[in-house]
C-alpha positions, 0 to 999 in steps of 0.5 A, a space after each residue: 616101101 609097100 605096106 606088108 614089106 613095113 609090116 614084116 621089116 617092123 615084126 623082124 625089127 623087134 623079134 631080132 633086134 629088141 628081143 621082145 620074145 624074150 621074158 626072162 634073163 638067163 645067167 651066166 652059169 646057166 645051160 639052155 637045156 635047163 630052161 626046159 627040163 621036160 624036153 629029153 635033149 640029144 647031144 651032137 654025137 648021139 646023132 652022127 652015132 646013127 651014121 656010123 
């Protein structure tokens, strides 16, 4: 394979499958809106409310 296809293959490689963004462990109990508690989340039907 040519240099930058070994480059981006090597990037997705350890970004998806090693997980190398990933600094900290969440528990099971644990919702992913609390890993961010400033950010104001929007549930699902909040957002097909806009539809109706």
């Amino acid at each position: 394979m040519e240099i930058p296809h070994q480059v981006g293959l090597g990037h997705f490689y350890h970004i998806f499958y090693e997980g190398c963004l990933t600094d900290h462990e969440v528990g099971e109990d644990e919702e992913a809106s609390s890993l961010y508690p400033e950010v104001k989340y929007k549930r699902m039907d909040d957002y097909l409310r806009m539809f109706l």
